[in-house]
C-alpha positions in Angstrom: -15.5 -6.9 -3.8 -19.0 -5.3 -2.8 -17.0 -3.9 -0.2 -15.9 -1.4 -2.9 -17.5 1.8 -3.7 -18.9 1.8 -7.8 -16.1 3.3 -10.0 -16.1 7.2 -10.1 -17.9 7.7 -7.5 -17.4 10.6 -4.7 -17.3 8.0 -1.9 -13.1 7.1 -3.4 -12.3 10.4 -1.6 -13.1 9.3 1.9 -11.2 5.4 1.0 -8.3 7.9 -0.2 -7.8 9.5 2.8 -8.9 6.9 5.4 -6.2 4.6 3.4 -3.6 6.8 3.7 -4.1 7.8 7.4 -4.0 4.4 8.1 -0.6 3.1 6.7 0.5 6.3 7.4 0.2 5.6 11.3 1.6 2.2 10.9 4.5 3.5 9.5 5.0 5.5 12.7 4.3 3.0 14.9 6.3 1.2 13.4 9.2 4.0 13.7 8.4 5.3 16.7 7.7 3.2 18.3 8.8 -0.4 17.3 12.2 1.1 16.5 12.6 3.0 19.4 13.4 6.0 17.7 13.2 9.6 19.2 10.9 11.7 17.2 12.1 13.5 14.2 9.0 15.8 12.5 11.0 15.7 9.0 10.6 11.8 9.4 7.0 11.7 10.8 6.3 14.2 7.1 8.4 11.6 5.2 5.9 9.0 6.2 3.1 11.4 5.7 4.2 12.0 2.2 4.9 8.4 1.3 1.2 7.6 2.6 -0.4 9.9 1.0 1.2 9.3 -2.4 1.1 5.2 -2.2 -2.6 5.7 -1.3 -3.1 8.3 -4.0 -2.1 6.2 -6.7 -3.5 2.5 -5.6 -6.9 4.3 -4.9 -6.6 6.3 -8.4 -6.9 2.9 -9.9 -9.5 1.7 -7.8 -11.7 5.2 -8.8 -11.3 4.3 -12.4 -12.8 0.8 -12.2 -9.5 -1.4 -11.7 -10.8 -3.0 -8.4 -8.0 -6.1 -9.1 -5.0 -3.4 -9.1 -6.4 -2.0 -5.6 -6.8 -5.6 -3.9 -3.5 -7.1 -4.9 -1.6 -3.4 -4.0 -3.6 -3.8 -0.8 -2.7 -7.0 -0.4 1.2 -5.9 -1.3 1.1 -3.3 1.3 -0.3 -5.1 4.1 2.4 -7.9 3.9 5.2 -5.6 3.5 4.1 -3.7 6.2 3.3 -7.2 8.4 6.9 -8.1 7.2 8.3 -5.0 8.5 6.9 -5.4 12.3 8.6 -9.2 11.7 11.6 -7.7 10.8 11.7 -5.3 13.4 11.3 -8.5 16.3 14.1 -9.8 14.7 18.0 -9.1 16.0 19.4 -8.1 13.0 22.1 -5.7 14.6 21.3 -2.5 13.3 19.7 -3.7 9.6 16.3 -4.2 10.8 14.9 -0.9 9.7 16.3 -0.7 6.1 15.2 -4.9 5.7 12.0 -4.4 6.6 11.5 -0.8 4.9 12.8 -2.6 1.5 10.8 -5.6 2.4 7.6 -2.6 2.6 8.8 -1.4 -0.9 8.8 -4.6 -2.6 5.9 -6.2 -1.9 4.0 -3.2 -2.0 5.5 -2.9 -6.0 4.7 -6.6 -6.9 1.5 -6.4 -5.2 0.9 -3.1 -7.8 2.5 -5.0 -10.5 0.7 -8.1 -10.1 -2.4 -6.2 -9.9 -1.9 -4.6 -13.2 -1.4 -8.0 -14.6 -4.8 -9.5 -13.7 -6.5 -6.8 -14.3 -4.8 -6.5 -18.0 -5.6 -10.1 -18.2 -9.2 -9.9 -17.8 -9.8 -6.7 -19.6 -7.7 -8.8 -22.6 -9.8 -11.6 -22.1 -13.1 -9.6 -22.1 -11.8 -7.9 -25.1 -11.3 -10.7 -27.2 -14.5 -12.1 -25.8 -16.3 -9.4 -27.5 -14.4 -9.8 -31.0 
């Protein structure tokens, strides 16, 4: 994890935003143009927002020191959002968008779950080391 900037450092910012540009334009791609769909601005802000806020809170965690929480929530978003382009190959007849949209939302949730698991674990175990 030396790929990581130190905890509560300025350099967090620039992951913030980079992070959220990034799943933010493969959410439209995979909208836009996986889907098909004809462009809808209200939808293209939707994704914007959802970005923005998904990258706001996993790299919050990640500024504070909790470098566990931001690889297994990366780790959560990238296969839901790997599932979704599956999901989108698939014929599904019409359901592929909400499967792979709710396939997005749950492994991005365990992956944040999961990650506040391990990294509760260790901080537990390092406590108790201490004791």
């Amino acid at each position: 994890m030396n790929f990581l900037p130190p905890a509560r450092t300025g350099r967090w910012l620039w992951w913030y935003v980079s992070y959220a540009l990034i799943v933010w334009l493969l959410l439209i791609l995979h909208r836009f143009v996986l889907l098909g769909e004809s462009f809808d601005l209200l939808i293209l802000l939707r994704w914007a927002a959802l970005s923005i806020v998904l990258s706001g809170i996993i790299n919050s965690f990640g500024w504070y020191g909790a470098r566990l929480v931001w690889i297994f929530s990366t780790a959560g978003v990238v296969l839901g959002i790997s599932l979704m382009f599956i999901y989108t190959s698939r014929d599904m007849s019409g359901w592929e968008d909400l499967a792979g949209f709710l396939s997005f939302l749950l492994f991005t949730a365990g992956g944040f779950v999961l990650g506040l698991l391990v990294e509760g674990s260790r901080l537990l175990v390092q406590y108790l080391r201490r004791r």
